[in-house]
N, CA, C and O atoms as a Tripos MOL2 file, in Angstrom:
@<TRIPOS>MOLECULE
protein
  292   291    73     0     0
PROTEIN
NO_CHARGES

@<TRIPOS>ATOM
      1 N          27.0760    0.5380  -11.0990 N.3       1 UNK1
      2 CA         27.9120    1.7110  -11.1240 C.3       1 UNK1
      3 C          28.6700    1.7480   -9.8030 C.2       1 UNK1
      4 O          28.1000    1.6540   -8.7160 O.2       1 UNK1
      5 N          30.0150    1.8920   -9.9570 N.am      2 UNK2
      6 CA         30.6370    1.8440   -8.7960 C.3       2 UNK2
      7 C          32.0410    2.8640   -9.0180 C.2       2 UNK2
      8 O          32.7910    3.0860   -9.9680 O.2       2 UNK2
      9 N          31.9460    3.3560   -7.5520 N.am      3 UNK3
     10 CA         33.9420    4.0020   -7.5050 C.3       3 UNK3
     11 C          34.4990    3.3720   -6.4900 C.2       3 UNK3
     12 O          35.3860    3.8980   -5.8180 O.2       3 UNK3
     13 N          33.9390    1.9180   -6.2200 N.am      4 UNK4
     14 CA         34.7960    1.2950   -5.1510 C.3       4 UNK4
     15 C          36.2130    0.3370   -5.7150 C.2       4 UNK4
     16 O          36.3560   -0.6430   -6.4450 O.2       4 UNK4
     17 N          36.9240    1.0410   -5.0950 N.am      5 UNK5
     18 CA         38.4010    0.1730   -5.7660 C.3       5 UNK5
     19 C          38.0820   -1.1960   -5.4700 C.2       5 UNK5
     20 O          38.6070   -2.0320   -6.2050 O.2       5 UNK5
     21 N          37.5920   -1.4600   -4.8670 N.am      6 UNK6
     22 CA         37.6340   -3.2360   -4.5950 C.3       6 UNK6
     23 C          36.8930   -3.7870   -5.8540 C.2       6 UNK6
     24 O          37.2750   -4.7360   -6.5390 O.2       6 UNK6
     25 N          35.8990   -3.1200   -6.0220 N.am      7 UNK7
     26 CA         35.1660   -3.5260   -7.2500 C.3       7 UNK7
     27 C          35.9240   -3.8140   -8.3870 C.2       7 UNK7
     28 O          35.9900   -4.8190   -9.0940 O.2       7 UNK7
     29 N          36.7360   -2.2360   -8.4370 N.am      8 UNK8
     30 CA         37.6760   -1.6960   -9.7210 C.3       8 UNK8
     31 C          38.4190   -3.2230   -9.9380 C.2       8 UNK8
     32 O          38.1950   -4.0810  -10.7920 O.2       8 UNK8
     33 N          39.2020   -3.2050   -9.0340 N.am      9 UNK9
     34 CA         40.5960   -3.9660   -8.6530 C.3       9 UNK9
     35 C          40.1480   -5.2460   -8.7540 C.2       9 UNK9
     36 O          40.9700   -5.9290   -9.3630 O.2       9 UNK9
     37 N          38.8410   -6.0740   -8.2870 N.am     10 UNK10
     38 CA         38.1850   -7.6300   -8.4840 C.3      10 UNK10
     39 C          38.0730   -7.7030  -10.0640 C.2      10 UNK10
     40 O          38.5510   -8.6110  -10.7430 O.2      10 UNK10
     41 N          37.1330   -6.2460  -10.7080 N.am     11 UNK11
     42 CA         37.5190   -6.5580  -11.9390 C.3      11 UNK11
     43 C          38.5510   -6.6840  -13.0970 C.2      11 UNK11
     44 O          38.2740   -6.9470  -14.2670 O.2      11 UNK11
     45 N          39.6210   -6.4840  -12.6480 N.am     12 UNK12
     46 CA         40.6700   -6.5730  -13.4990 C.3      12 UNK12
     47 C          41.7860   -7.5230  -12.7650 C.2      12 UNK12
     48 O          42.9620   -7.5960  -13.1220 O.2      12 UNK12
     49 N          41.2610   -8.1620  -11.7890 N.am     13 UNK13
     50 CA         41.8560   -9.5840  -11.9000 C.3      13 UNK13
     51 C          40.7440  -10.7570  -12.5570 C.2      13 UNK13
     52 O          40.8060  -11.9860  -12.5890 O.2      13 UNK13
     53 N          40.0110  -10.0670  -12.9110 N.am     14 UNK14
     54 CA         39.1810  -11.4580  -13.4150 C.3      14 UNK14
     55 C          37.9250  -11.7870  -12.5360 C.2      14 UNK14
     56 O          36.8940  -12.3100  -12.9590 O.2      14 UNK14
     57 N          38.2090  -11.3410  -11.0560 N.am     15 UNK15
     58 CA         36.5720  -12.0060  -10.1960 C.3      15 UNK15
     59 C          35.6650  -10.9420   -9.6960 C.2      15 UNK15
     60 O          35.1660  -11.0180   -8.5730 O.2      15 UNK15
     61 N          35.3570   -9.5840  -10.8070 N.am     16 UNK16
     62 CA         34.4560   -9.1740  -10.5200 C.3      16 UNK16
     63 C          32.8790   -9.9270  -11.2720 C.2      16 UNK16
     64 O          32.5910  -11.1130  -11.1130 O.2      16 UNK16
     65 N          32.2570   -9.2090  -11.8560 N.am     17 UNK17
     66 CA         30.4500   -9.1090  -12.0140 C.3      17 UNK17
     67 C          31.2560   -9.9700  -13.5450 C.2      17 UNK17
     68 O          32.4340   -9.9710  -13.9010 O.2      17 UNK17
     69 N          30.4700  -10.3950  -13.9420 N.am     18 UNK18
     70 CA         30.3900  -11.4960  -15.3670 C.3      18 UNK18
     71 C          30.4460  -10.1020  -16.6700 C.2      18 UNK18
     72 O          30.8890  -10.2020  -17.8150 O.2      18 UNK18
     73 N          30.0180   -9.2280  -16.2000 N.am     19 UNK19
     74 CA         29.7130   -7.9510  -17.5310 C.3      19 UNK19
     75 C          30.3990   -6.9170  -16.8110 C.2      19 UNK19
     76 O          30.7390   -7.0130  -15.6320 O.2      19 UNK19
     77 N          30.5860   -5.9620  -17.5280 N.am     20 UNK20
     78 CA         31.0480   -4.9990  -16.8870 C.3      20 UNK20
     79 C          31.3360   -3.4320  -18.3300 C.2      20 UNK20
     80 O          31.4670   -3.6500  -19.5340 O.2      20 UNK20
     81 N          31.3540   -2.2990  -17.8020 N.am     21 UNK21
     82 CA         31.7320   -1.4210  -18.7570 C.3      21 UNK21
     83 C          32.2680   -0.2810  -17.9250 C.2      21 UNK21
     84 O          31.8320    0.1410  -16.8540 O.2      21 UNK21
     85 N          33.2580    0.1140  -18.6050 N.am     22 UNK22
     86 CA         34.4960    1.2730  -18.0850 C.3      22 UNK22
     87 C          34.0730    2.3790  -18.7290 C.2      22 UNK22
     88 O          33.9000    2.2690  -19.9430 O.2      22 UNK22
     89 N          33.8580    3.4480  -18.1980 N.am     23 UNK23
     90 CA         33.9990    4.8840  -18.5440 C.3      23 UNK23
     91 C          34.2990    5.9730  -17.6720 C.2      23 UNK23
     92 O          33.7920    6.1850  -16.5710 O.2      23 UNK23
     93 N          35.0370    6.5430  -18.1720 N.am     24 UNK24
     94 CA         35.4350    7.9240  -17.3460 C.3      24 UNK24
     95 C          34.7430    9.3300  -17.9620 C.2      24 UNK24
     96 O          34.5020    9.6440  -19.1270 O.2      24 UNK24
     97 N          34.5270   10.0280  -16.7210 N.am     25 UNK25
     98 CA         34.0140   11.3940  -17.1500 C.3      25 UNK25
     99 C          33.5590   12.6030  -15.7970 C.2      25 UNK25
    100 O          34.0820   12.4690  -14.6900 O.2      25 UNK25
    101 N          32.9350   13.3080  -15.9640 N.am     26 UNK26
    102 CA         32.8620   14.0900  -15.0000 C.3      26 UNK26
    103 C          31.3590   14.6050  -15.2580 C.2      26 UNK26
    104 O          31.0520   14.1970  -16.3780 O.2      26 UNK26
    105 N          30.5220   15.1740  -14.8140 N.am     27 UNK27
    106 CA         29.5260   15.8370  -14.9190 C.3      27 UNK27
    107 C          28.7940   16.5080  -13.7970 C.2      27 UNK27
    108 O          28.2500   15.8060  -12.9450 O.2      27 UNK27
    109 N          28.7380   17.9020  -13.7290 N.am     28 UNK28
    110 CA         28.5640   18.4410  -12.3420 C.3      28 UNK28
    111 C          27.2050   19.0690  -13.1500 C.2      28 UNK28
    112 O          26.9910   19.1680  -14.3580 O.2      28 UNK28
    113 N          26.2400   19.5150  -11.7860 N.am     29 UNK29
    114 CA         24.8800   20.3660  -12.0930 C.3      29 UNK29
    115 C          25.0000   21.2790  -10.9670 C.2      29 UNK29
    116 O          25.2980   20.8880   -9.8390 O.2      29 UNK29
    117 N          24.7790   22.4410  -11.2540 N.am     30 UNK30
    118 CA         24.4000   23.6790   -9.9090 C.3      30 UNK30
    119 C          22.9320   23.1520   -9.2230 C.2      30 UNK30
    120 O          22.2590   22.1650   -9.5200 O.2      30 UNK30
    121 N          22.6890   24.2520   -8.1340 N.am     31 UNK31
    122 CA         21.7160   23.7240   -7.3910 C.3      31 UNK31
    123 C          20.2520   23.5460   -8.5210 C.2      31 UNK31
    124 O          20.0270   24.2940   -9.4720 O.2      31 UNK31
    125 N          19.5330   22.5500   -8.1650 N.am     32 UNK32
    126 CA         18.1310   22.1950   -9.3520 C.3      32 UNK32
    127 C          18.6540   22.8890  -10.5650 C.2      32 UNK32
    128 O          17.9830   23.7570  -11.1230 O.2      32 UNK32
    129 N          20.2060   22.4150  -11.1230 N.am     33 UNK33
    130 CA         19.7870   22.3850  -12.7040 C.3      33 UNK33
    131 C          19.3560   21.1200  -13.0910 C.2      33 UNK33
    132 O          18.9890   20.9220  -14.2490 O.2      33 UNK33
    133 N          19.3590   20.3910  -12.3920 N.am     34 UNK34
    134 CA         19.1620   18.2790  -13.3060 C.3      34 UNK34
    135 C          17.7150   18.4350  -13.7210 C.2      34 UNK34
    136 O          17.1150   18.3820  -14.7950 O.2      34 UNK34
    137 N          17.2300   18.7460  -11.8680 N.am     35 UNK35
    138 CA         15.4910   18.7610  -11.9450 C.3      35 UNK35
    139 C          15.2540   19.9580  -12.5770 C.2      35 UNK35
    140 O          14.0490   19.8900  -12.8150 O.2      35 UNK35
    141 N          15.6410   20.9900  -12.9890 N.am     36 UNK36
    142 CA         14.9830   21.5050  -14.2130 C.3      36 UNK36
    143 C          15.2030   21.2480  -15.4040 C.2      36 UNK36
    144 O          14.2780   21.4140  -16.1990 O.2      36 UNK36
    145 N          16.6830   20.6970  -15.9450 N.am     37 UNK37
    146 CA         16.2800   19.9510  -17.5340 C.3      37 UNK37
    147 C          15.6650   18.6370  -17.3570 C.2      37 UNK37
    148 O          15.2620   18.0790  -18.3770 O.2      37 UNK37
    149 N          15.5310   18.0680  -16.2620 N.am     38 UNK38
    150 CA         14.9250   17.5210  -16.7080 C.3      38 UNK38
    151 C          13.1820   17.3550  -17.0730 C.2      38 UNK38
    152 O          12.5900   16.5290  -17.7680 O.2      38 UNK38
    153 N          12.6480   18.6310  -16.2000 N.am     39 UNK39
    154 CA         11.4630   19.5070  -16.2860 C.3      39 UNK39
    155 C          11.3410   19.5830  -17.7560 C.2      39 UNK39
    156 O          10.3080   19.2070  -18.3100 O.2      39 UNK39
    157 N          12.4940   20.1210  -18.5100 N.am     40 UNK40
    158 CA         12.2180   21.2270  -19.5140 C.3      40 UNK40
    159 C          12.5940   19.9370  -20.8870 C.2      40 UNK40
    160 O          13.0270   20.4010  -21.9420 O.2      40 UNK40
    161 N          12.3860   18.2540  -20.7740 N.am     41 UNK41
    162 CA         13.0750   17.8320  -21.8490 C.3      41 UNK41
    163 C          14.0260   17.7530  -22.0640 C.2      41 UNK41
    164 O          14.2930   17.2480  -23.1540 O.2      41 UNK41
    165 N          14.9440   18.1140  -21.3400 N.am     42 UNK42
    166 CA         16.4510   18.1640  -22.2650 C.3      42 UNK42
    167 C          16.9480   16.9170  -22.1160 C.2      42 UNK42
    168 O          17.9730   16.7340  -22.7730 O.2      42 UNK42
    169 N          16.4700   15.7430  -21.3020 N.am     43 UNK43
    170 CA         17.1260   14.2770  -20.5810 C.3      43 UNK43
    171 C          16.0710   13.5330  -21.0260 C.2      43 UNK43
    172 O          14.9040   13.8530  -20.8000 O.2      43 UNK43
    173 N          16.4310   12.4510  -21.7140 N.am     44 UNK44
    174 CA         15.4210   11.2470  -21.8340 C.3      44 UNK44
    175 C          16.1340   10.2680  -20.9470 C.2      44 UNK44
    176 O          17.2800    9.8370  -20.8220 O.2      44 UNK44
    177 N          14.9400   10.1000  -20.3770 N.am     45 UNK45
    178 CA         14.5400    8.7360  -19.2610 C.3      45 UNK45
    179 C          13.5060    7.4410  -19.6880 C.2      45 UNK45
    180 O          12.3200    7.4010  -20.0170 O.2      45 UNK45
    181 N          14.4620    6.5080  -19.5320 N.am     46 UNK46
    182 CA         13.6910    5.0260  -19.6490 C.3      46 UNK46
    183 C          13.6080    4.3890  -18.3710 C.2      46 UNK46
    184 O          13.7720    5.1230  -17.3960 O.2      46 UNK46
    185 N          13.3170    2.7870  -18.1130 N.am     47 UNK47
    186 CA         13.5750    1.8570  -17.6950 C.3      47 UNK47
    187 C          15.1550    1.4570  -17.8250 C.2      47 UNK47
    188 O          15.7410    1.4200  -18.9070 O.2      47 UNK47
    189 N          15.7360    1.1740  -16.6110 N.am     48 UNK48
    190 CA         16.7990   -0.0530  -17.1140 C.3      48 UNK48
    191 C          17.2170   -0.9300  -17.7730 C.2      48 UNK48
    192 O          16.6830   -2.0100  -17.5210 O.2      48 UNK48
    193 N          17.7760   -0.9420  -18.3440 N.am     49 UNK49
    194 CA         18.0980   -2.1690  -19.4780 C.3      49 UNK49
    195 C          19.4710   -2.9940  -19.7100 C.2      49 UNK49
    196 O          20.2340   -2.7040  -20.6320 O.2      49 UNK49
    197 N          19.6600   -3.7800  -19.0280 N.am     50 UNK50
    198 CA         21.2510   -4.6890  -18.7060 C.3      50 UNK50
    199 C          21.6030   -4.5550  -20.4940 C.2      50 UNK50
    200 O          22.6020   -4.0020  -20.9550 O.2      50 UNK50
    201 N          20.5550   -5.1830  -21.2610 N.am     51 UNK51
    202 CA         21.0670   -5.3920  -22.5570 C.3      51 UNK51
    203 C          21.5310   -4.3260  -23.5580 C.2      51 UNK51
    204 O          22.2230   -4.3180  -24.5760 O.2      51 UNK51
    205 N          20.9190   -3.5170  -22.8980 N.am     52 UNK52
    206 CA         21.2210   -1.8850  -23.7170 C.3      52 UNK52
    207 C          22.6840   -1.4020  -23.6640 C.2      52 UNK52
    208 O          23.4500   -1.0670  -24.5680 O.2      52 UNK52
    209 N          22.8990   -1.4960  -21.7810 N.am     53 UNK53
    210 CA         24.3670   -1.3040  -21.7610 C.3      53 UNK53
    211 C          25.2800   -2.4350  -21.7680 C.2      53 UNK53
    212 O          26.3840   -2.0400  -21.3920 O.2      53 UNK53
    213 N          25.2820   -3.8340  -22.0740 N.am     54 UNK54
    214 CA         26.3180   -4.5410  -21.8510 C.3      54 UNK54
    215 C          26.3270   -5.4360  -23.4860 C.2      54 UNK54
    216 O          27.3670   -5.8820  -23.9700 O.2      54 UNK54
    217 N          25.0510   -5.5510  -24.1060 N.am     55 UNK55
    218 CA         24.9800   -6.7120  -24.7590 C.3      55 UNK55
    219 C          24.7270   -5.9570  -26.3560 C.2      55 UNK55
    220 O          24.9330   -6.5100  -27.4360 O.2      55 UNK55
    221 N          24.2870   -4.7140  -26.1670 N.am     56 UNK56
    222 CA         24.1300   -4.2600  -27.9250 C.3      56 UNK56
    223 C          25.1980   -3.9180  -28.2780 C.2      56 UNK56
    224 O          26.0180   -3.5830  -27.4230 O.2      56 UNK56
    225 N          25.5390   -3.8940  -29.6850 N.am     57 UNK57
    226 CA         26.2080   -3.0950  -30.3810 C.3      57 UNK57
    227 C          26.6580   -2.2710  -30.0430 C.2      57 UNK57
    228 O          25.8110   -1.6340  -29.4160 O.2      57 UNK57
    229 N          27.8760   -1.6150  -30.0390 N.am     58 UNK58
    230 CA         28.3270   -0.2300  -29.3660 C.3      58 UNK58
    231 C          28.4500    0.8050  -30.3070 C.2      58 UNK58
    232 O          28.6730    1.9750  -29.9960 O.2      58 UNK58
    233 N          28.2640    0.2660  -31.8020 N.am     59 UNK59
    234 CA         28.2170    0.9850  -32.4540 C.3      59 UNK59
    235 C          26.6680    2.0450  -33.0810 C.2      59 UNK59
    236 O          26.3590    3.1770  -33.4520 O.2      59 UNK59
    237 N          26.0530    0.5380  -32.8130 N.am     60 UNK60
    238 CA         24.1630    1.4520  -32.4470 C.3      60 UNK60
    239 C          23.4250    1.5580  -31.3840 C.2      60 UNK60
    240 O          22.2110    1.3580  -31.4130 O.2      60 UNK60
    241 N          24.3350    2.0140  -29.9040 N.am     61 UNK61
    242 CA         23.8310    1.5840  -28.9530 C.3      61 UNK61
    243 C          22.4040    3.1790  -28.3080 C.2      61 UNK61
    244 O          21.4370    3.1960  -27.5460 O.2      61 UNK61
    245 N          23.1590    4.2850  -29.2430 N.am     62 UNK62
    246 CA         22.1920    5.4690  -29.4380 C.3      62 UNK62
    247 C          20.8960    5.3360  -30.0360 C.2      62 UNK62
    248 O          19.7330    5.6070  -29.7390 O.2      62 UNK62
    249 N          21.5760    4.7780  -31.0660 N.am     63 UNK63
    250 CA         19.8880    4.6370  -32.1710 C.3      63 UNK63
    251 C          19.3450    3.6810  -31.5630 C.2      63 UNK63
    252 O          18.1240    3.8110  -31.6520 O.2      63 UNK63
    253 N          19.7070    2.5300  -30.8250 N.am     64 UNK64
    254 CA         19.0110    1.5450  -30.1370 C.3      64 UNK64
    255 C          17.9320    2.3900  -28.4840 C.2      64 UNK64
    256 O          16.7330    2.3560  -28.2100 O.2      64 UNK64
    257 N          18.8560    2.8870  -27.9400 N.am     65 UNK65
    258 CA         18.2120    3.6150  -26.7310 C.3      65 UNK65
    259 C          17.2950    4.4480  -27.3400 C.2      65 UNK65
    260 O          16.3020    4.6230  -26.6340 O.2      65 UNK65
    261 N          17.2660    5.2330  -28.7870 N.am     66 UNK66
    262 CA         15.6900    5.9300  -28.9000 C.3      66 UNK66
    263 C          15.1660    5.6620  -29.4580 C.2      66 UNK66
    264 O          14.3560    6.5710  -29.6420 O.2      66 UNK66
    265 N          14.8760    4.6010  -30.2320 N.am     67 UNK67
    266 CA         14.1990    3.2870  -30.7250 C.3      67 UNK67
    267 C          13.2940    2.8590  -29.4790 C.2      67 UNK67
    268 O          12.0770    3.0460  -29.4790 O.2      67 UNK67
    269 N          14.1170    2.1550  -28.2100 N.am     68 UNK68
    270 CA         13.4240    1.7470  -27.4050 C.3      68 UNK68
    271 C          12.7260    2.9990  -26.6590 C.2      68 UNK68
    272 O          11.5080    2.9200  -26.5000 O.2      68 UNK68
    273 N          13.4070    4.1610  -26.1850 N.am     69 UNK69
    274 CA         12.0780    4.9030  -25.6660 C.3      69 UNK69
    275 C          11.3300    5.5530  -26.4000 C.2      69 UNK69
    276 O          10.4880    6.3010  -25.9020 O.2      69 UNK69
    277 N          11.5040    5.3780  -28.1040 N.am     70 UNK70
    278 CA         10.3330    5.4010  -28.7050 C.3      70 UNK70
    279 C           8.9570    4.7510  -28.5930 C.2      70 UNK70
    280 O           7.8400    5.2520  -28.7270 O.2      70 UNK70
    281 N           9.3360    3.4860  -28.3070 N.am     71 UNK71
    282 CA          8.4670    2.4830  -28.4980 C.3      71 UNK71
    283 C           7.6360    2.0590  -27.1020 C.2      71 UNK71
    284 O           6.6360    1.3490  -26.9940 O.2      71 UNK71
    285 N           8.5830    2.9060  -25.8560 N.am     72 UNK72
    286 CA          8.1760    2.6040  -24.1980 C.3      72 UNK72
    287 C           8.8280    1.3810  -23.6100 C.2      72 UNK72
    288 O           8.4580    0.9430  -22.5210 O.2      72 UNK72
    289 N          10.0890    0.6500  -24.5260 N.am     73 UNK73
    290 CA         10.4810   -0.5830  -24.0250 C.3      73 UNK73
    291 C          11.7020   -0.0810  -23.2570 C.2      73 UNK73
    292 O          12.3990   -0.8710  -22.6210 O.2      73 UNK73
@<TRIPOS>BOND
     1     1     2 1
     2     2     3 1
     3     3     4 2
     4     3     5 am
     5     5     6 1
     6     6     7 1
     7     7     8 2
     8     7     9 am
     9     9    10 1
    10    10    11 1
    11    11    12 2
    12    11    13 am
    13    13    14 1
    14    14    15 1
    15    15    16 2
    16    15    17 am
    17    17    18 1
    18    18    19 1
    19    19    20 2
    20    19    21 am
    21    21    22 1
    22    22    23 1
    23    23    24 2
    24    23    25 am
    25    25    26 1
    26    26    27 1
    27    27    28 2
    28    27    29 am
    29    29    30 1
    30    30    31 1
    31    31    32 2
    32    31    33 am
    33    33    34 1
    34    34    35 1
    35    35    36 2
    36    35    37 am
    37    37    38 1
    38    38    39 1
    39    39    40 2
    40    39    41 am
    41    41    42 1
    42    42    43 1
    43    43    44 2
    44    43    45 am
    45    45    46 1
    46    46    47 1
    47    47    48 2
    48    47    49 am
    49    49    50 1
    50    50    51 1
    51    51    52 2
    52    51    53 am
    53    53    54 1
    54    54    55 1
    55    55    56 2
    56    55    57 am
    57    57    58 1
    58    58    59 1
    59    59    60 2
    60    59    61 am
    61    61    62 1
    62    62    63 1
    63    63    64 2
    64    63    65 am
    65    65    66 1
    66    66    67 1
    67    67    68 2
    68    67    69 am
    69    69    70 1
    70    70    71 1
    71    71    72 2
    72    71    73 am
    73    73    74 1
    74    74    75 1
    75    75    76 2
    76    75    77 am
    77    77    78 1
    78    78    79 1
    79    79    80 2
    80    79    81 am
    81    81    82 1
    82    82    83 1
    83    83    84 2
    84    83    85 am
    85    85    86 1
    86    86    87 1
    87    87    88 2
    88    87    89 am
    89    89    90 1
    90    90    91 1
    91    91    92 2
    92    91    93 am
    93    93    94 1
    94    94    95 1
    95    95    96 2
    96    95    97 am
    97    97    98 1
    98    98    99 1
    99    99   100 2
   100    99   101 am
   101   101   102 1
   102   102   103 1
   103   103   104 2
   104   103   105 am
   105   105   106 1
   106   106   107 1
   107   107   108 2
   108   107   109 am
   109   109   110 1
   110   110   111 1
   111   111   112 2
   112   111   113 am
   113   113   114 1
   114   114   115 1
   115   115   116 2
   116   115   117 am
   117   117   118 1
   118   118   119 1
   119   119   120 2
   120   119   121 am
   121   121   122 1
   122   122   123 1
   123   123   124 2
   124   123   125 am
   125   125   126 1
   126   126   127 1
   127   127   128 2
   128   127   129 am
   129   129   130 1
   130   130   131 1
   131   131   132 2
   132   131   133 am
   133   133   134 1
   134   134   135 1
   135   135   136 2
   136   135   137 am
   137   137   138 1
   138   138   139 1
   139   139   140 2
   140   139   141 am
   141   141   142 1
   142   142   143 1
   143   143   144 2
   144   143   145 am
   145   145   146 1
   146   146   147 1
   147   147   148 2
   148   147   149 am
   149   149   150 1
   150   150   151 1
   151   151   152 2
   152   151   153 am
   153   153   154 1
   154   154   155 1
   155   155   156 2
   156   155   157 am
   157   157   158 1
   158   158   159 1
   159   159   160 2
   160   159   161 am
   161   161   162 1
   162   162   163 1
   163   163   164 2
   164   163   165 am
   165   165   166 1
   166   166   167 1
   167   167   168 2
   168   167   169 am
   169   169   170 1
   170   170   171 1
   171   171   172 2
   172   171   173 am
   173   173   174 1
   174   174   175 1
   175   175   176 2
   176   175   177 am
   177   177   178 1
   178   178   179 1
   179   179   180 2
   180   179   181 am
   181   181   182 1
   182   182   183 1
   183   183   184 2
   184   183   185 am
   185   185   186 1
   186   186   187 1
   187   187   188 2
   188   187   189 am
   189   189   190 1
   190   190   191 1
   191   191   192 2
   192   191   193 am
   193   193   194 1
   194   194   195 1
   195   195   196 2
   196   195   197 am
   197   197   198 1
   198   198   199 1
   199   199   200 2
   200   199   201 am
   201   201   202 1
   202   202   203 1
   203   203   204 2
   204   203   205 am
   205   205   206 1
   206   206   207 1
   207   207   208 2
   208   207   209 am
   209   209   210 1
   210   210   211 1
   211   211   212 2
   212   211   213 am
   213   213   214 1
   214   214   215 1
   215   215   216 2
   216   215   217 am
   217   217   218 1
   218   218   219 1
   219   219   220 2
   220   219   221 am
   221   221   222 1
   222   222   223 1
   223   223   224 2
   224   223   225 am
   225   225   226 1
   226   226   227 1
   227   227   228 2
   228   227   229 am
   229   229   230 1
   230   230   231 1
   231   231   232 2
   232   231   233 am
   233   233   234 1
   234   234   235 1
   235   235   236 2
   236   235   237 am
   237   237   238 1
   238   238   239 1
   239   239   240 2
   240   239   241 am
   241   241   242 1
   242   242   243 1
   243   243   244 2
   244   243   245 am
   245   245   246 1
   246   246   247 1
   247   247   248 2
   248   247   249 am
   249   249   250 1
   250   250   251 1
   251   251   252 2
   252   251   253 am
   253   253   254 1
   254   254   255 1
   255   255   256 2
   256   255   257 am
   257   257   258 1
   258   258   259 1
   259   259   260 2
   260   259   261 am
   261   261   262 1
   262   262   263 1
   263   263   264 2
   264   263   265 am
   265   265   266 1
   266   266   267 1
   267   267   268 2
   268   267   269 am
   269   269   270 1
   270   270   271 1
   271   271   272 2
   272   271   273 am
   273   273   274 1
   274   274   275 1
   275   275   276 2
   276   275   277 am
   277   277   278 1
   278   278   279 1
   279   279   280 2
   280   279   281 am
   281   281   282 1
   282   282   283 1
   283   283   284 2
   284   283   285 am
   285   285   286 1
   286   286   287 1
   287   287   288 2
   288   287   289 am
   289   289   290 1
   290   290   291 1
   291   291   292 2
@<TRIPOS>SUBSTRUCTURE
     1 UNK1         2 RESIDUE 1 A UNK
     2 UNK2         6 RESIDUE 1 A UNK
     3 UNK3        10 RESIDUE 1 A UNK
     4 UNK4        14 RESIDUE 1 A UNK
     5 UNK5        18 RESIDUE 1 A UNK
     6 UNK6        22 RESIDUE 1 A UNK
     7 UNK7        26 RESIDUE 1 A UNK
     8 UNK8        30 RESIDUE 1 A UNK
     9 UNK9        34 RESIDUE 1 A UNK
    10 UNK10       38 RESIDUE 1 A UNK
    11 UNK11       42 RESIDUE 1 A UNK
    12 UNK12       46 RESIDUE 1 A UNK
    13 UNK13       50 RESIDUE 1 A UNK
    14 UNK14       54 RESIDUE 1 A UNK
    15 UNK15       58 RESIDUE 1 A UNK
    16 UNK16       62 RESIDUE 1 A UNK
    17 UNK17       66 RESIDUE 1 A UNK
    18 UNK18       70 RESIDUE 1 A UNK
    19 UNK19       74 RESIDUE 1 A UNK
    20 UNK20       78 RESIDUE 1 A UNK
    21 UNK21       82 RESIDUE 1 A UNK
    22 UNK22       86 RESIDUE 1 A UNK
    23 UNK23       90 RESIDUE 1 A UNK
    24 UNK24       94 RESIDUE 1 A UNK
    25 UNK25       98 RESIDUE 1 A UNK
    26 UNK26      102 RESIDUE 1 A UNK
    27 UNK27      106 RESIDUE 1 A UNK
    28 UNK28      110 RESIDUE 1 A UNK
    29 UNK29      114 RESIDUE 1 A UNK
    30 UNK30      118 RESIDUE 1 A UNK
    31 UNK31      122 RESIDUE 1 A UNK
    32 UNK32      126 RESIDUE 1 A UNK
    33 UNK33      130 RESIDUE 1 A UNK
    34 UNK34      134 RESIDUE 1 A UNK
    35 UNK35      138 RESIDUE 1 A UNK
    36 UNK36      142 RESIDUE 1 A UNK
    37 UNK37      146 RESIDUE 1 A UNK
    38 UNK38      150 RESIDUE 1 A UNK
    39 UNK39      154 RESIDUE 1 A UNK
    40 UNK40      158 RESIDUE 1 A UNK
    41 UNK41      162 RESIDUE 1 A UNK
    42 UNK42      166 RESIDUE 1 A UNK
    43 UNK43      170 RESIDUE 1 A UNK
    44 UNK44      174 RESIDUE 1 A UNK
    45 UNK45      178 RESIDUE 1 A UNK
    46 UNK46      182 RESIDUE 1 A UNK
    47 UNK47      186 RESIDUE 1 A UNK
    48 UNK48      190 RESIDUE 1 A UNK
    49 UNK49      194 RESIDUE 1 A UNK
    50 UNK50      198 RESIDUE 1 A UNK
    51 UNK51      202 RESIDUE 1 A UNK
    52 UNK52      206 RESIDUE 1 A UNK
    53 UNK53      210 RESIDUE 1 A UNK
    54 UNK54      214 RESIDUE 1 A UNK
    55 UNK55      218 RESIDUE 1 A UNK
    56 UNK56      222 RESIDUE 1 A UNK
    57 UNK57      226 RESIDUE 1 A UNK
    58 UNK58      230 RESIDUE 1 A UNK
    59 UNK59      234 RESIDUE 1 A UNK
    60 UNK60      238 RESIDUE 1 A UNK
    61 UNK61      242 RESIDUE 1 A UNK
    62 UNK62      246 RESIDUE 1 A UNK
    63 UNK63      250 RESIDUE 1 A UNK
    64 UNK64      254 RESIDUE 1 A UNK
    65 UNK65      258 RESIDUE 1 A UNK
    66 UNK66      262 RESIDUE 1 A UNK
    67 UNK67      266 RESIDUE 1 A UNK
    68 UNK68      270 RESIDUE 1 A UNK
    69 UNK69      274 RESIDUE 1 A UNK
    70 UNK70      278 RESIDUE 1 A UNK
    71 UNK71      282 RESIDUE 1 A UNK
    72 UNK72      286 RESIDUE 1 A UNK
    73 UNK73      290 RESIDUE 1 A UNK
């Protein structure tokens, strides 16, 4: 995860990271709202997974992420 233009800019000439995924968005929390949803359930948390975000399906890449923290993988 990066907002470094050099990064940005290596990847779209071609010599950044071998994988890569673009998204834009915004998401702000007031003071301890994160650590309280995430207290209260509202956020599922796994492990990392390169293959989750670069290599599945993008079309089942939801049902794939709670599949796997169904299962603890």
């Amino acid at each position: 995860m990066t907002i470094g233009p050099d990064v940005i800019r290596d990847i779209g000439l071609g010599k950044g990271p071998d994988k890569s995924l673009v998204a834009f968005g915004y998401a702000g929390w007031g003071a301890a709202q994160l650590e309280d949803e995430l207290a209260h359930g509202v956020w599922m948390t796994m492990p990392e997974d390169p293959a989750l975000v670069f290599d599945d399906d993008r079309t089942k890449v939801w049902a794939d992420a709670l599949a796997r923290h169904k299962t603890g993988r």
